[in-house]
OpenMM code with the backbone's topology and positions (N, CA, C; nanometers):
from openmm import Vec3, app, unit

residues = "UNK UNK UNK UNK UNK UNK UNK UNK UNK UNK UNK UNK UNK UNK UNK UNK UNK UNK UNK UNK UNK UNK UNK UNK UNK UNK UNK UNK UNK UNK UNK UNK UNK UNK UNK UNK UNK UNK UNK UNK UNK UNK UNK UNK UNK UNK UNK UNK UNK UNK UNK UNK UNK UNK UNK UNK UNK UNK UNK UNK UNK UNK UNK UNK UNK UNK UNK UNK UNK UNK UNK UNK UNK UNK UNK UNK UNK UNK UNK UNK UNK UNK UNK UNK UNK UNK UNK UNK UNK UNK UNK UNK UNK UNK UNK UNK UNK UNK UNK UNK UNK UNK UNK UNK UNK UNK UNK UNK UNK".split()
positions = [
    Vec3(-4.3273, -6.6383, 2.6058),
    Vec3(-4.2391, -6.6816, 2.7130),
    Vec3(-4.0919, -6.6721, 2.6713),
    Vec3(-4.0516, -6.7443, 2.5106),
    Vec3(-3.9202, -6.6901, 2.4633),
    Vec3(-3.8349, -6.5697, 2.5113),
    Vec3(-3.9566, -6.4737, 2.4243),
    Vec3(-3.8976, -6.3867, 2.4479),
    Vec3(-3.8925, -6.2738, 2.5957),
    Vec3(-3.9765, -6.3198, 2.6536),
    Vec3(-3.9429, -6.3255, 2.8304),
    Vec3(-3.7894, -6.3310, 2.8471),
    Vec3(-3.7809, -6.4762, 2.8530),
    Vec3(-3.6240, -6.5232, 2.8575),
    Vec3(-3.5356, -6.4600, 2.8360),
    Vec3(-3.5761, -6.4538, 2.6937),
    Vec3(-3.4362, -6.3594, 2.5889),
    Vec3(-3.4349, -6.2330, 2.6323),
    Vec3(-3.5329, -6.1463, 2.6959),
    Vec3(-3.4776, -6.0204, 2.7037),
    Vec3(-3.4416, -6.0357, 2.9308),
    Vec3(-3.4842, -6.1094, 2.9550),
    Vec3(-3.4046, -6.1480, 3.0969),
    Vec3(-3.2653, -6.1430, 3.1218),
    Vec3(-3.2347, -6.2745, 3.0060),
    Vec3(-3.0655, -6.3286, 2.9959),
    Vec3(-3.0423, -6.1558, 2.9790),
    Vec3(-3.0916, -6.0757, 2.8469),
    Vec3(-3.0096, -5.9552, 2.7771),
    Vec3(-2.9745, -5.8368, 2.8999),
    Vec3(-3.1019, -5.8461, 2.9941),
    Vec3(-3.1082, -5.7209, 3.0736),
    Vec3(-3.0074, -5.7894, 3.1659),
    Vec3(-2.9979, -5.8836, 3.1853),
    Vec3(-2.9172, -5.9767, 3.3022),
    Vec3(-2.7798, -5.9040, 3.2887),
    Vec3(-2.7481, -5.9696, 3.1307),
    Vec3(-2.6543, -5.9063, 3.1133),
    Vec3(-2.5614, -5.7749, 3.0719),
    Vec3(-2.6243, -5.7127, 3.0245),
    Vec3(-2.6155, -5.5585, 3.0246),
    Vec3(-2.5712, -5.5149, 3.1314),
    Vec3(-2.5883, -5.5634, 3.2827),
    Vec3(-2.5902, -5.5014, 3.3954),
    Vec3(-2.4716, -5.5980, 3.4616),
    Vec3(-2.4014, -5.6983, 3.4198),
    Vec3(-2.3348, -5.7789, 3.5065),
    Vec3(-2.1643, -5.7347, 3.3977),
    Vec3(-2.2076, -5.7170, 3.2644),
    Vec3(-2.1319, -5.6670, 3.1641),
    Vec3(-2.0611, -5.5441, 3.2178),
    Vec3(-2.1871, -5.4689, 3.2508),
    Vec3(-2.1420, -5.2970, 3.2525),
    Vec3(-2.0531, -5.3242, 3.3746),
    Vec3(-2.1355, -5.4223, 3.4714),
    Vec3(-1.9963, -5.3751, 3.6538),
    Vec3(-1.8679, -5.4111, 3.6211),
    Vec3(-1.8034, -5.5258, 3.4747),
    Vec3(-1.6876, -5.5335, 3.5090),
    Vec3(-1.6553, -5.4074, 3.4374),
    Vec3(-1.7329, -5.3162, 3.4337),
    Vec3(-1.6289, -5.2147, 3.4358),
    Vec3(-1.6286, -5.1012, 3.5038),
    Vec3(-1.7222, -5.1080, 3.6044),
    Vec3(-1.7704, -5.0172, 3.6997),
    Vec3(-1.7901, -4.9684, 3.8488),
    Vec3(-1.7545, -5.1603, 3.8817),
    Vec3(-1.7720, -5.1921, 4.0053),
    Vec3(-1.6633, -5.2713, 4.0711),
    Vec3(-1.5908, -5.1769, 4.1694),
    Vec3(-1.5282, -5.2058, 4.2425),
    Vec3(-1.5250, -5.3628, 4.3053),
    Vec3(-1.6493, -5.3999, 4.3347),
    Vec3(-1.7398, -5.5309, 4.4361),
    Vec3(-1.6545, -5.6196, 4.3074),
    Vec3(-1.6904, -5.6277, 4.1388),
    Vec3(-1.6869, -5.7171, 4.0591),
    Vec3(-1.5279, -5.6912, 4.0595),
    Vec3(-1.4308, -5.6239, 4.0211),
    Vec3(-1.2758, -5.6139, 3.9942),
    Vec3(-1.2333, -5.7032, 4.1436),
    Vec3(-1.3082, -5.7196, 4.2724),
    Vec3(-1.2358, -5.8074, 4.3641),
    Vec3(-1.2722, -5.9608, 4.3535),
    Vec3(-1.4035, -5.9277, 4.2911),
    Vec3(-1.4082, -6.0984, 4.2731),
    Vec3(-1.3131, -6.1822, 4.1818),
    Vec3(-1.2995, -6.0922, 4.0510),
    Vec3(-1.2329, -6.1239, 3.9576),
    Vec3(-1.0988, -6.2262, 3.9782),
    Vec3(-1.0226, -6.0919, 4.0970),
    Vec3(-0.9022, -6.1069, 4.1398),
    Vec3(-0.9210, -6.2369, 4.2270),
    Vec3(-1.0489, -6.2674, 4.3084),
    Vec3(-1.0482, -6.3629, 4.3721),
    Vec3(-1.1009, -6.5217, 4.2888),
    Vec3(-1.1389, -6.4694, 4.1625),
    Vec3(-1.1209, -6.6245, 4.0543),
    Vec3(-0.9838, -6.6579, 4.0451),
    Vec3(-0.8993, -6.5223, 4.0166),
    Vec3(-0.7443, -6.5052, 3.9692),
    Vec3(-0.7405, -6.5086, 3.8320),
    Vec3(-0.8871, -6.3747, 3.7917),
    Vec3(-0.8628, -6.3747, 3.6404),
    Vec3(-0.9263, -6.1931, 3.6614),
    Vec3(-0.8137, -6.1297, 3.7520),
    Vec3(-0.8764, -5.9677, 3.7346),
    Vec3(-0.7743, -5.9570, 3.5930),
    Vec3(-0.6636, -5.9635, 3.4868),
    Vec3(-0.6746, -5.9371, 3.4050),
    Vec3(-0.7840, -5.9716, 3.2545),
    Vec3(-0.8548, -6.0577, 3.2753),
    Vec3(-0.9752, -6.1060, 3.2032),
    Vec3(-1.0816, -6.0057, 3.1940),
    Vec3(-1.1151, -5.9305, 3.2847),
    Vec3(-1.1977, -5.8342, 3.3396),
    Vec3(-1.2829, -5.8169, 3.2558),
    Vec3(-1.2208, -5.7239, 3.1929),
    Vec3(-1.2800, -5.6132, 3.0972),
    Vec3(-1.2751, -5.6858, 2.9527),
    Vec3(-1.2415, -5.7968, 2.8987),
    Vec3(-1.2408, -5.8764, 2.8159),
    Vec3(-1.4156, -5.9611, 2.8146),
    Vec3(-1.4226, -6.0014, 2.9433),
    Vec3(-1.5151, -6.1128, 3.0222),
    Vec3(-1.6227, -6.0048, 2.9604),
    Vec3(-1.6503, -5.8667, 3.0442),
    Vec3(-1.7376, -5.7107, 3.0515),
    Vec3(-1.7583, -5.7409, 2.9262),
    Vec3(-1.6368, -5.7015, 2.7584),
    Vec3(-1.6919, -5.7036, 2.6475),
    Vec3(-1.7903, -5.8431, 2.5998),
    Vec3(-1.7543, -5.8922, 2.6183),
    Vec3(-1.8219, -5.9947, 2.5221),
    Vec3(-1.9300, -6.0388, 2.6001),
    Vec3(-2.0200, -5.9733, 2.7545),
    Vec3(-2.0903, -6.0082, 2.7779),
    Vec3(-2.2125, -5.9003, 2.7094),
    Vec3(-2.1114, -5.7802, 2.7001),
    Vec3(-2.1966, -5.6558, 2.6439),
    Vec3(-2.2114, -5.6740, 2.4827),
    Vec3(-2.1277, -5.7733, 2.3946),
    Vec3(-2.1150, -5.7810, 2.2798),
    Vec3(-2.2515, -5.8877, 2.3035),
    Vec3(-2.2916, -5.9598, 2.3538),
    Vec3(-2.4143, -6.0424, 2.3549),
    Vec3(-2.5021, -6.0578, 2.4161),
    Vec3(-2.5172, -5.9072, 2.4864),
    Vec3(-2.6378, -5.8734, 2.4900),
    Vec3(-2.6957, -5.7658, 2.3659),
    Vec3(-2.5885, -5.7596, 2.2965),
    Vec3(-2.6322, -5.7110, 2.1547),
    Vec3(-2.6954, -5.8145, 2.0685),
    Vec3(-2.6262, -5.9214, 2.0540),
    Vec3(-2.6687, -6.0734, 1.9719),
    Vec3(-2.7910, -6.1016, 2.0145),
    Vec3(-2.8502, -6.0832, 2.1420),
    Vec3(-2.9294, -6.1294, 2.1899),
    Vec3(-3.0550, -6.0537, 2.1249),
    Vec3(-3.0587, -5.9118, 2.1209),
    Vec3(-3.1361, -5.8553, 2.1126),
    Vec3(-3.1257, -5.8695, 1.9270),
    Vec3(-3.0300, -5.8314, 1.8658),
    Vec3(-3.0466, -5.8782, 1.7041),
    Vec3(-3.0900, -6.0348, 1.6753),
    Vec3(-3.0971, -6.0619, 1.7991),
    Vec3(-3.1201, -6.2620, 1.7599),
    Vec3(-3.3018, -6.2526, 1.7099),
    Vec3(-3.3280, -6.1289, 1.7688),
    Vec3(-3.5087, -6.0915, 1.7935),
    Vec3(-3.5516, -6.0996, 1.6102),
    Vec3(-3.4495, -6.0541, 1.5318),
    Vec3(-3.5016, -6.0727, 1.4178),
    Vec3(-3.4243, -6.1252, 1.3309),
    Vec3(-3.2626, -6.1854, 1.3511),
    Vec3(-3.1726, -6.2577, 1.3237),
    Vec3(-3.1509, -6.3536, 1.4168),
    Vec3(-3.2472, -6.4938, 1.3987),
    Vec3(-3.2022, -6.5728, 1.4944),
    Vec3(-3.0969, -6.6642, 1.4991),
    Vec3(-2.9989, -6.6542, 1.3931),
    Vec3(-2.8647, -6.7054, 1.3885),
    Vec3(-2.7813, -6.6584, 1.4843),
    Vec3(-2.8020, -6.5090, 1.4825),
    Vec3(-2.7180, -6.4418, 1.5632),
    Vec3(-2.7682, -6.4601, 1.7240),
    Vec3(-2.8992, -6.4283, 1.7220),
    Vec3(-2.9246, -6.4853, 1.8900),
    Vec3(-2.8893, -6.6275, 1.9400),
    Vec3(-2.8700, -6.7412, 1.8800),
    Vec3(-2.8624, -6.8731, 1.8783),
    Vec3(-2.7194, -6.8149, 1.9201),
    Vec3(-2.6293, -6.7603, 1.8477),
    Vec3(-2.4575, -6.7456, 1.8723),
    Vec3(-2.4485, -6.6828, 2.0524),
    Vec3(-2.5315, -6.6064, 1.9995),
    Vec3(-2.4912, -6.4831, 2.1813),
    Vec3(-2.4898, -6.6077, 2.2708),
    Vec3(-2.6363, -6.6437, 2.2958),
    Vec3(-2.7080, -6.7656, 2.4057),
    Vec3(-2.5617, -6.8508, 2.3819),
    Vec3(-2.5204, -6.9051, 2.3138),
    Vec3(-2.5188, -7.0519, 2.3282),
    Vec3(-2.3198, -6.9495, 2.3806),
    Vec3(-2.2831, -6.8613, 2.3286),
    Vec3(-2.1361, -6.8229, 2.3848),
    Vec3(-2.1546, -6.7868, 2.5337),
    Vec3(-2.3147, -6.6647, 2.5837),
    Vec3(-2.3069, -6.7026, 2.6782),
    Vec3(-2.3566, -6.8590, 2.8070),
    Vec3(-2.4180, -6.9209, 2.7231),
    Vec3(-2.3868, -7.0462, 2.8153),
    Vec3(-2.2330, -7.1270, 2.8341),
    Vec3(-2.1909, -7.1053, 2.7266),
    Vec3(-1.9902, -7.1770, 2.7134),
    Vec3(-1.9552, -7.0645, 2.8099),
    Vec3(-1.9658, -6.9386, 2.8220),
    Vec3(-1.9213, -6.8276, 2.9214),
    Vec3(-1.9310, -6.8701, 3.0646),
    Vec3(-2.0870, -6.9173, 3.0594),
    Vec3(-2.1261, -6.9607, 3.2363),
    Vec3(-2.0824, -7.0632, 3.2966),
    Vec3(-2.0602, -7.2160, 3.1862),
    Vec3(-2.0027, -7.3394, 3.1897),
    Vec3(-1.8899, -7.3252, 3.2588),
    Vec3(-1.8219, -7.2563, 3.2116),
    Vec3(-1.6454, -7.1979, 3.2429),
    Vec3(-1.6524, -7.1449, 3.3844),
    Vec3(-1.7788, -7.0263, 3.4218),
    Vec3(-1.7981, -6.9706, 3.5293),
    Vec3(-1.8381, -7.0576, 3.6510),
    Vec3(-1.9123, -7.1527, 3.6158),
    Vec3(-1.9455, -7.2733, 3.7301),
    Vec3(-1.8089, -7.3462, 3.7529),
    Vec3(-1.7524, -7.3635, 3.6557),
    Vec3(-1.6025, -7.4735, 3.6374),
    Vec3(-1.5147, -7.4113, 3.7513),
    Vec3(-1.4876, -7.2480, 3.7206),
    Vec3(-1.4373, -7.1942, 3.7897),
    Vec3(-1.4409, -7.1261, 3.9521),
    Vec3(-1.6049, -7.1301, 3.9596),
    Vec3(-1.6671, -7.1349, 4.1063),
    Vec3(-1.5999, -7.2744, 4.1985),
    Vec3(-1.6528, -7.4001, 4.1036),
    Vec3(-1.6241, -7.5240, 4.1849),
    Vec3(-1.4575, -7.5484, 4.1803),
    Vec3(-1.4195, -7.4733, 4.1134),
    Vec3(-1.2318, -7.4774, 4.1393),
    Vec3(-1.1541, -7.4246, 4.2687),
    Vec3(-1.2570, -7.2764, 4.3007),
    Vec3(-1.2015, -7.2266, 4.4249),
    Vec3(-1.3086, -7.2507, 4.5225),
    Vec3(-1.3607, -7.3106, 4.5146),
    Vec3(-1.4309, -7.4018, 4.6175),
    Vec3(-1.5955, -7.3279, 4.6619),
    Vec3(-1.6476, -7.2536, 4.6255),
    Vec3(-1.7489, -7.1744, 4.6353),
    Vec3(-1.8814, -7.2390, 4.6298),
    Vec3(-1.9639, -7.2115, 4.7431),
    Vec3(-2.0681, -7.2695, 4.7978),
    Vec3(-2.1363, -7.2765, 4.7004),
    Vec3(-2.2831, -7.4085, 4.7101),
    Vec3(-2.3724, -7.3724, 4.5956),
    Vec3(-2.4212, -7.2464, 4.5926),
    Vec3(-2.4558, -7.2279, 4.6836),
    Vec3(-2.5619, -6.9908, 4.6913),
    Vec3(-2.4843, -6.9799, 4.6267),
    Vec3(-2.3566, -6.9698, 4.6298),
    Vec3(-2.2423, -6.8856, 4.5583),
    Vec3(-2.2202, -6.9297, 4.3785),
    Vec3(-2.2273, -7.0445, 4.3181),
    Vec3(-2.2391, -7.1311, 4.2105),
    Vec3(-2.3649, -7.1040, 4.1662),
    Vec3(-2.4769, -7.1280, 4.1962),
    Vec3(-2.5945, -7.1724, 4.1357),
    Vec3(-2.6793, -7.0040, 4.0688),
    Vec3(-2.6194, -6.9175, 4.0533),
    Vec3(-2.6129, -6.8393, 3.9697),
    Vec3(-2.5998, -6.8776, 3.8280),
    Vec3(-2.4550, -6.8584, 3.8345),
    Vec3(-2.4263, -6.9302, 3.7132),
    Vec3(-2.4410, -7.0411, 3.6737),
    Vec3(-2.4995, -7.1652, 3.7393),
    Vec3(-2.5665, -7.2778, 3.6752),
    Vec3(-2.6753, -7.2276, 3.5991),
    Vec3(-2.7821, -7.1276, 3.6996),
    Vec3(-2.8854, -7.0894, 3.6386),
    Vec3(-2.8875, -7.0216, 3.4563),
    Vec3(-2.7949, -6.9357, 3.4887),
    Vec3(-2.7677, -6.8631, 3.3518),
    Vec3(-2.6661, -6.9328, 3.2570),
    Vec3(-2.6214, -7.0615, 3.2961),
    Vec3(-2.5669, -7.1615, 3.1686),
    Vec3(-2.7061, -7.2095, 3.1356),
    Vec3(-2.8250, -7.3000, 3.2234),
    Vec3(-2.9519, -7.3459, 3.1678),
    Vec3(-3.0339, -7.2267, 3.0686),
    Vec3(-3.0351, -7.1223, 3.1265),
    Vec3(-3.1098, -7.0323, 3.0717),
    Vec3(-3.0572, -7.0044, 2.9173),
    Vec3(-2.8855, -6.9867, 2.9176),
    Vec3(-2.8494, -6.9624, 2.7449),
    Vec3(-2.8772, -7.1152, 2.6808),
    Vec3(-2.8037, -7.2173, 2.7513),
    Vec3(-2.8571, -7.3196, 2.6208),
    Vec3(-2.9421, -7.3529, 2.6275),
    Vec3(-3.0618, -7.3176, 2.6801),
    Vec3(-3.2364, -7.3272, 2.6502),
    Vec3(-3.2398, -7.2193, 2.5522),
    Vec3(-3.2380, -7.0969, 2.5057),
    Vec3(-3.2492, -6.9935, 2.4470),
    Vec3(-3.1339, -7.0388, 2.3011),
    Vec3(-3.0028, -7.0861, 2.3231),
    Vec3(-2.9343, -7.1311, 2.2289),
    Vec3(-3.0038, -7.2714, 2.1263),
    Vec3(-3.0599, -7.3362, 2.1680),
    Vec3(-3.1622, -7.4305, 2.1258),
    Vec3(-3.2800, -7.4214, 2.1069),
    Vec3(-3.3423, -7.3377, 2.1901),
    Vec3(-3.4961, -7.3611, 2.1119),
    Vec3(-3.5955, -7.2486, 2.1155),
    Vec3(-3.4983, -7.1262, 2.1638),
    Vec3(-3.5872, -6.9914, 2.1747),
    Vec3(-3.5747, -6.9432, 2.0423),
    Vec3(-3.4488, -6.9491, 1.9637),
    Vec3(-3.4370, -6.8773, 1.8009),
    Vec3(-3.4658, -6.9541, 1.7418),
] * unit.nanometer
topology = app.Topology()
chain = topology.addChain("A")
for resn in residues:
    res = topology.addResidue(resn, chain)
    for name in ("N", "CA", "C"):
        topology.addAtom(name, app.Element.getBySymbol(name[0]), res)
């Protein structure tokens, strides 16, 4: 089941990583947090841990790091949903994928 998880969060992110740099749809949301210069910063380090994630498979120090940066990543992302006022549908994404890293940051590695 772990590793269910762990390669969920990874594929999750691989693909939410790659649009900030690909997708038009993600560069307007950005702008509509009021962090389109973050962009491609946000893109790396989601793509830098879905690397961690997958080395966490036999270095679980390093998967413990990815999970638990991307749950501090999503924390920030909910913080910032409920700042510009965004419905739960719209929030509960990223609630989901803050539970999902610090479950995986705690007790999947």
């Amino acid at each position: 089941m772990n590793l269910a998880l762990i390669l969920f969060s990874a594929v999750s992110f691989l693909g939410y990583g790659s649009a900030c740099f690909l997708s038009a749809y993600i560069r307007k949301e950005f702008e509509r947090y009021g962090l389109g210069p973050q962009r491609a910063l946000v893109g790396a380090l989601q793509l830098s841990a879905v690397i961690g994630l997958v080395v966490g498979l036999s270095q679980p120090w390093m998967g413990r790091a990815a999970a638990g940066g991307l749950a501090l990543m999503m924390l920030v992302a909910v913080g910032f949903r409920i700042k510009i006022k965004d419905s739960l549908p719209q929030t509960t994404p990223a609630l989901l994928y803050l539970v999902l890293n610090a479950y995986l940051c705690w007790a999947a590695f």
